[in-house]
C-alpha positions in Angstrom: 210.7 196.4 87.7 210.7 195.6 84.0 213.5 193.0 82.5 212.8 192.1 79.0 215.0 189.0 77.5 215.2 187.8 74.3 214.9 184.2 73.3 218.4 183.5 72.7 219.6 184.8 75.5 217.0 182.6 77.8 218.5 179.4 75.6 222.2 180.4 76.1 221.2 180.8 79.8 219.9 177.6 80.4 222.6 175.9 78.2 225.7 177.2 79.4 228.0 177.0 81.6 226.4 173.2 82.1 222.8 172.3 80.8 220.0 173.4 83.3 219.6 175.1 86.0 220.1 172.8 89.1 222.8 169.9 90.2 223.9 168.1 93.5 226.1 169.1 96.6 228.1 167.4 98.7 227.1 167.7 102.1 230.3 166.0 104.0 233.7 165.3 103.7 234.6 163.0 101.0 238.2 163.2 100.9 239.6 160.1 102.6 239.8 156.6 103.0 237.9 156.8 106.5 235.3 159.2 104.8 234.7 156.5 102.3 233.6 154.3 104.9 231.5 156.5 106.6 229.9 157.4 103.9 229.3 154.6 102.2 230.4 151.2 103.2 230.4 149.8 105.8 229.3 152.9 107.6 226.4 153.3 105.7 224.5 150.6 106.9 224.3 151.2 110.6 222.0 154.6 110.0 219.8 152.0 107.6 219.9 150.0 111.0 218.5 152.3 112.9 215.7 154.0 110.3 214.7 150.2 109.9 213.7 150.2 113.4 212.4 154.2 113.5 211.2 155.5 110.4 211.2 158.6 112.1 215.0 158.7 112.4 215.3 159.2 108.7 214.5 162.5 109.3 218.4 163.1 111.2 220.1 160.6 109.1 219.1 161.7 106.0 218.4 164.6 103.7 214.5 163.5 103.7 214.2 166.9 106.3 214.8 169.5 103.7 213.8 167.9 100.6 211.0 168.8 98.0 210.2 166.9 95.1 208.6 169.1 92.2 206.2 167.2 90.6 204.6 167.7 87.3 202.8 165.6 84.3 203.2 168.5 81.7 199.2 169.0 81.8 199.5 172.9 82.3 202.8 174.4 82.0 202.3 178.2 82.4 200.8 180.1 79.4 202.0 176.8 77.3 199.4 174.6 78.1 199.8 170.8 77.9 203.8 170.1 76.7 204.5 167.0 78.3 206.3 165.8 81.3 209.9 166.2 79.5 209.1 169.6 78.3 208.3 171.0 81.6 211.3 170.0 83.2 212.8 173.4 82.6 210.0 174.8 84.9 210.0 172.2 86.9 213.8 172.7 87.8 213.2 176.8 87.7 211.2 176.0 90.8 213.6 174.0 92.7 216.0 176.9 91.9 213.3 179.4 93.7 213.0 177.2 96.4 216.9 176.7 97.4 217.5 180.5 96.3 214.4 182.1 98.5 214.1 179.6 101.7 217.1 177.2 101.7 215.1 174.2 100.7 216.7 171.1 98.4 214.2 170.0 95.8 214.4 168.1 92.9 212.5 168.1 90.0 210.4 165.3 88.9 208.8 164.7 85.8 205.8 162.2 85.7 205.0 160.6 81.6 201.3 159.6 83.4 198.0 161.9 82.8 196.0 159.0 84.0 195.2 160.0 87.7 195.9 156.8 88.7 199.2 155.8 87.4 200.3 159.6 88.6 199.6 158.7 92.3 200.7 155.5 91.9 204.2 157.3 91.0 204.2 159.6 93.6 203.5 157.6 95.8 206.1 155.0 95.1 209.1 157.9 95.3 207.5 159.5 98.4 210.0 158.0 100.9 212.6 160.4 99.8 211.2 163.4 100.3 209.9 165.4 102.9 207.3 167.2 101.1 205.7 167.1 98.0 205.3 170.4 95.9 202.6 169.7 92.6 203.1 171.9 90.1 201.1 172.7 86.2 198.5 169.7 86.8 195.6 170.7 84.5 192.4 170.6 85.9 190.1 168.9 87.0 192.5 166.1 87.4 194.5 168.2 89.9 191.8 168.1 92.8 191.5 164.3 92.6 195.3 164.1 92.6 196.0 166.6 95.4 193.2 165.0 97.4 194.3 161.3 97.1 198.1 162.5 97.8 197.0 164.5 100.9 194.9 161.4 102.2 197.6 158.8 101.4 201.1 160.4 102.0 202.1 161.1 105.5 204.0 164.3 104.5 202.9 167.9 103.1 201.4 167.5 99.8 200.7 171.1 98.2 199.5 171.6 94.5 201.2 175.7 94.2 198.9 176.6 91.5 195.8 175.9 93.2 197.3 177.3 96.6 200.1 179.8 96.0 198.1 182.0 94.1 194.9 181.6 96.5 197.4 182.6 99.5 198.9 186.0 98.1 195.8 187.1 96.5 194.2 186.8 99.7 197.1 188.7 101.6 196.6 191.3 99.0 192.7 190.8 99.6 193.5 191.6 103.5 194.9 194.4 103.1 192.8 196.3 100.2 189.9 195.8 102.2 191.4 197.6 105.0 192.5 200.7 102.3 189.0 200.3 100.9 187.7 200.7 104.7 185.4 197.9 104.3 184.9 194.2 106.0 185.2 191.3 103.4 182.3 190.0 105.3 180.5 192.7 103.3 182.0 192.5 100.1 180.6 190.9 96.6 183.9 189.5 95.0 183.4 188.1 91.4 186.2 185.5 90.0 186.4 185.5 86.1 187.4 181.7 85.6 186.7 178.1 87.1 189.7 176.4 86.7 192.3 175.1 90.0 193.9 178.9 90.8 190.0 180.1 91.2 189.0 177.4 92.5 191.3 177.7 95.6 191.1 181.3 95.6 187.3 181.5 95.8 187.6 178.3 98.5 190.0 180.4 100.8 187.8 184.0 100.1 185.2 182.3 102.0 187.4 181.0 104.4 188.7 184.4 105.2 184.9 185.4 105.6 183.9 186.5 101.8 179.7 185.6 101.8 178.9 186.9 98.5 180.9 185.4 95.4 179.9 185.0 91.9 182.2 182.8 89.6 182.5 182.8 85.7 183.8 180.3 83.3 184.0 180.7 79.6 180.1 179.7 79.4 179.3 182.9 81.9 178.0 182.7 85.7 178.0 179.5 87.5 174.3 179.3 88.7 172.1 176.6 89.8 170.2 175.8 86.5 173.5 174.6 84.8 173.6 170.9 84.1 177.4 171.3 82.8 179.1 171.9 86.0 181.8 169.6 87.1 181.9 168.7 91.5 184.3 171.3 92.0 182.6 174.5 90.2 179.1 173.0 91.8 180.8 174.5 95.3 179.8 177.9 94.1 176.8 177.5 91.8 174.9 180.8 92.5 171.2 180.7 92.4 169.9 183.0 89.8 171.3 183.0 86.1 173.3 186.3 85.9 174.6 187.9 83.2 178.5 189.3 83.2 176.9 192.6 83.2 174.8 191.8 86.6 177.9 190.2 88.6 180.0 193.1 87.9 177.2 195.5 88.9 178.1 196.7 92.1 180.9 194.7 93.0 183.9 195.0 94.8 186.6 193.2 93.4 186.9 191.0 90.6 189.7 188.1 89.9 190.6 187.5 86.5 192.1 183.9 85.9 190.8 183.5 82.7 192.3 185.2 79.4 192.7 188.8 77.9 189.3 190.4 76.9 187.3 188.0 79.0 186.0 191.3 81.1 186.4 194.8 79.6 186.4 198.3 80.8 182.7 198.3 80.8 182.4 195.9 82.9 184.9 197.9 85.4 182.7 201.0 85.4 180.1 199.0 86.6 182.0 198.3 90.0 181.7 200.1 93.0 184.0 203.3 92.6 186.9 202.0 94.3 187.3 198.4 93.5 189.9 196.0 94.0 191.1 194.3 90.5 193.3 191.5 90.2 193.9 190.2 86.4 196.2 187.9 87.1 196.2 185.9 83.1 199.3 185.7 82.3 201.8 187.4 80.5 199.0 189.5 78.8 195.9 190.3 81.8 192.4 190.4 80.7 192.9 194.4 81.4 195.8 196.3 82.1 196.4 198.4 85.1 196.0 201.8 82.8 193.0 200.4 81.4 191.6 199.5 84.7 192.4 202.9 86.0 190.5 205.1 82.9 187.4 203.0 84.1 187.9 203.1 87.8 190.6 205.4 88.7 190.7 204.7 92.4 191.2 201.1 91.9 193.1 199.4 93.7 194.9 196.6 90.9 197.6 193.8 91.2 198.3 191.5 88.2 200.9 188.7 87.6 203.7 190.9 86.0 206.9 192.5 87.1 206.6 195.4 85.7 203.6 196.9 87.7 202.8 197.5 90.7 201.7 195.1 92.9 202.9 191.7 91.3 200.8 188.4 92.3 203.7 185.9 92.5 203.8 182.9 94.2 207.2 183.0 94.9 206.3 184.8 98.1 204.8 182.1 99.2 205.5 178.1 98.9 209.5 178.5 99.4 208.8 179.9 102.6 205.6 177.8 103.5 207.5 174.4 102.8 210.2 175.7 105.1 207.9 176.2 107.9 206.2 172.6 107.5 209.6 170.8 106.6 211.2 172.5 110.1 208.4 171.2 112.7 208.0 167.8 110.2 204.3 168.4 109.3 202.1 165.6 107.8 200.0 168.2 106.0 199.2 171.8 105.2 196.0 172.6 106.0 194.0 176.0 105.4 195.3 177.2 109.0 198.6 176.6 108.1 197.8 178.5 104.4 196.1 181.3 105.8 198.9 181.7 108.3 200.8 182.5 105.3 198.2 185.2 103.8 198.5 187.1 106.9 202.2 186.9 107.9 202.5 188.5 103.9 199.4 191.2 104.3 201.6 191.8 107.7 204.9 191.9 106.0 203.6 194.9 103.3 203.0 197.0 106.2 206.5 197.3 107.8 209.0 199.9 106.3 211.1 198.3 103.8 214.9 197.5 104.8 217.7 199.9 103.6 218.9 197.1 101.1 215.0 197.1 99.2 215.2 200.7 99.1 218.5 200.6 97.1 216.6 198.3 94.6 212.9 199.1 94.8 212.6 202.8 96.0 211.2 203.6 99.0 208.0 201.7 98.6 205.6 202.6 101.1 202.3 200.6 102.3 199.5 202.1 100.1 197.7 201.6 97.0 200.6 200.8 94.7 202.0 198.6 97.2 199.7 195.8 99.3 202.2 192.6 99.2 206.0 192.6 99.3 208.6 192.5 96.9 209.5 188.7 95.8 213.3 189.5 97.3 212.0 191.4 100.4 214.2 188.2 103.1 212.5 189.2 106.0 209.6 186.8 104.1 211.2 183.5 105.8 211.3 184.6 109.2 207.7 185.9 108.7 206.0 183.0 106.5 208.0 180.2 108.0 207.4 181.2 111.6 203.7 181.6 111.1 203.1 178.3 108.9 205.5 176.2 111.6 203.6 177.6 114.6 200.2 177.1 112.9 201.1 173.4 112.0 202.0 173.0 116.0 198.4 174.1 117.0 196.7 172.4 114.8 198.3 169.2 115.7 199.3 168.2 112.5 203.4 168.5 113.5 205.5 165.9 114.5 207.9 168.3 116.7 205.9 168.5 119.9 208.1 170.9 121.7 208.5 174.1 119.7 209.7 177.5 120.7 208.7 180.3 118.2 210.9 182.9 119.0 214.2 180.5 119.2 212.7 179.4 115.7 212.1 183.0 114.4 216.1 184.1 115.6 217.4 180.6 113.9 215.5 181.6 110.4 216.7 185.4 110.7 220.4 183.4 111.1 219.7 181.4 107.9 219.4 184.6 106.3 
């Protein structure tokens, strides 16, 4: 479903009635005398007391339990590119909207002036205390691996970059379930990724996680293959050995993920895919192809891109709300590809089951095929389903601090959030 808005009306929104798009709730009573001194002093300092003692015990004394910090440098913002820290803080306050809106989760937005790696973890690392996870978001690459990586090894709570992640764990629930339509294991398939940059990066890392063998990546130079000497650590994961031309990875293959730009692959290079391919050009707003010109090359593809107004919309928003729920509920110290690809499946899983009477009223009565393999953003039933899965996976992995953890009592007290 379309919505077009003009530029006036997206400044008027974020202007009035107060500037912005987020601000802070009271949780308790603040009304007395008594309540002042509960509250803050002298009351105050007995739960300090006790946290001194426990760290753990911040978790029931304070908000740390269900708090995200957005994080950002500026580096990547969306189709803008590197705006700043202070420019992104529209985004960056957009997403702690999506996060209280979709999955009950507080957040605050935080904008980092540091595009040294260094001084950025530094920063992090410093505020960390307060929050219960960590949510990176528009970190250009490649600084955003060596951040990500130092945060995950350093914090002792769920550190997430969303571009490099989110995008990896729908398109590979929308991966699940077009290789079941397409009748054919992914073991088998030969995926090719148009781009090298942190979104293809993790995608390509989790396709081979799910089982992919065969996968060909592109940057703006052409294939990655062994006899490049301008390859960075990160694109060498997936160095192919012969030097291929665009022509010769899209013979053949299967699916191809566009994370690049318009007009990086064409409709010639479509017709050279198998006859029903899968075809995700996710740049955004504009995809390197659009679904109609997919369709006159291939017209038994199968295609998702990054917009609302087509079918089967890559959005993110179907996943980190509800995967920072799970971890923040069992207290995780990370999220680790068992807890991510928890996620993929609960949302392959999701598209499957009949949509509710309220979606119909809004969306038609969608039904699990070729124009539908992942759920609508608003579809609610995606807390109960994400959240359960990442919280139970972050039990048996080990990596939560709740030890005792009942997944049905969980799954009825996130369908009573609702």
């Amino acid at each position: 479903m379309s919505v077009k808005v003009t530029k006036q009306e997206a400044l008027d929104y974020h202007k009035s009635p107060n500037p912005g798009k987020v601000a802070i709730a009271t949780t308790t009573e603040l009304e007395t005398q008594r309540d002042l001194s509960l509250a803050y002093s002298p009351g105050v300092a007995f739960p300090c007391e006790e946290i001194k003692k426990d760290p753990k015990l911040a978790y029931e004394y304070t908000a740390k339990s269900n708090l995200v910090a957005v994080v950002s440098n500026g580096t990547a913002v969306l189709g803008l590119g590197d705006i700043g820290a202070l420019a992104s803080k529209p985004v960056m306050e957009g997403k702690a909207v999506l996060f209280k809106k979709f999955a009950a989760v507080d957040s605050f937005d935080i904008e980092v002036d540091a595009t040294d790696v260094d001084k950025f973890c530094e920063a992090v690392k410093a505020i960390s205390p307060t929050f219960g996870g960590i949510n990176l978001e528009d970190i250009k690459a490649p600084e955003c691996f060596e951040i990500e990586k130092r945060l995950i090894e350093e914090l002792n709570i769920p550190v997430m970059h969303d571009d490099q992640h989110g995008t990896a764990i729908i398109t590979t629930a929308a991966l699940i379930n077009a290789s079941e339509m397409m009748n054919k294991a992914v073991e088998d398939m030969k995926v090719v990724v148009v781009g090298a940059g942190a979104s293809a990066i993790a995608c390509s890392t989790m396709y081979k996680e799910l089982g992919v063998k065969t996968l060909i990546m592109c940057d703006s130079k052409g294939v990655i293959h062994k006899g490049r000497k301008d390859l960075n650590k990160y694109k060498k994961d997936f160095v192919v050995e012969e030097a291929l031309s665009l022509e010769e990875a899209f013979t053949g293959a299967d699916m191809v993920l566009g994370l690049s730009r318009p007009g990086t692959f064409t409709k010639e290079h479509i017709a050279l895919m198998n006859e029903e391919p899968i075809v995700f050009t996710l740049a955004n707003p504009t995809p390197e192809l659009f679904p109609d010109e997919v369709k006159e090359a291939r017209p038994k593809a199968i295609v998702g891109t990054g917009r609302s107004d087509f079918p089967n919309q890559v959005n993110n928003v179907l996943g980190f709300p509800f995967i920072f729920r799970g971890a923040l509920d069992v207290k995780t110290r990370k999220i680790n590809m068992t807890m991510k690809m928890a996620a993929a499946k609960a949302i392959a899983n999701l598209a499957r089951q009949p949509l509710t009477d309220e979606l119909k009223e809004s969306f038609g009565d969608l039904t699990y095929g070729r124009e539908y393999i992942i759920p609508i953003p608003f579809d609610k039933r995606l807390m109960v389903e994400v959240s359960s899965a990442v919280a139970n996976a972050a039990v048996q992995t080990g990596v939560a601090r709740v030890k005792e953890f009942d997944l049905e009592a969980y799954r009825k007290n996130l369908a009573a959030m609702i």
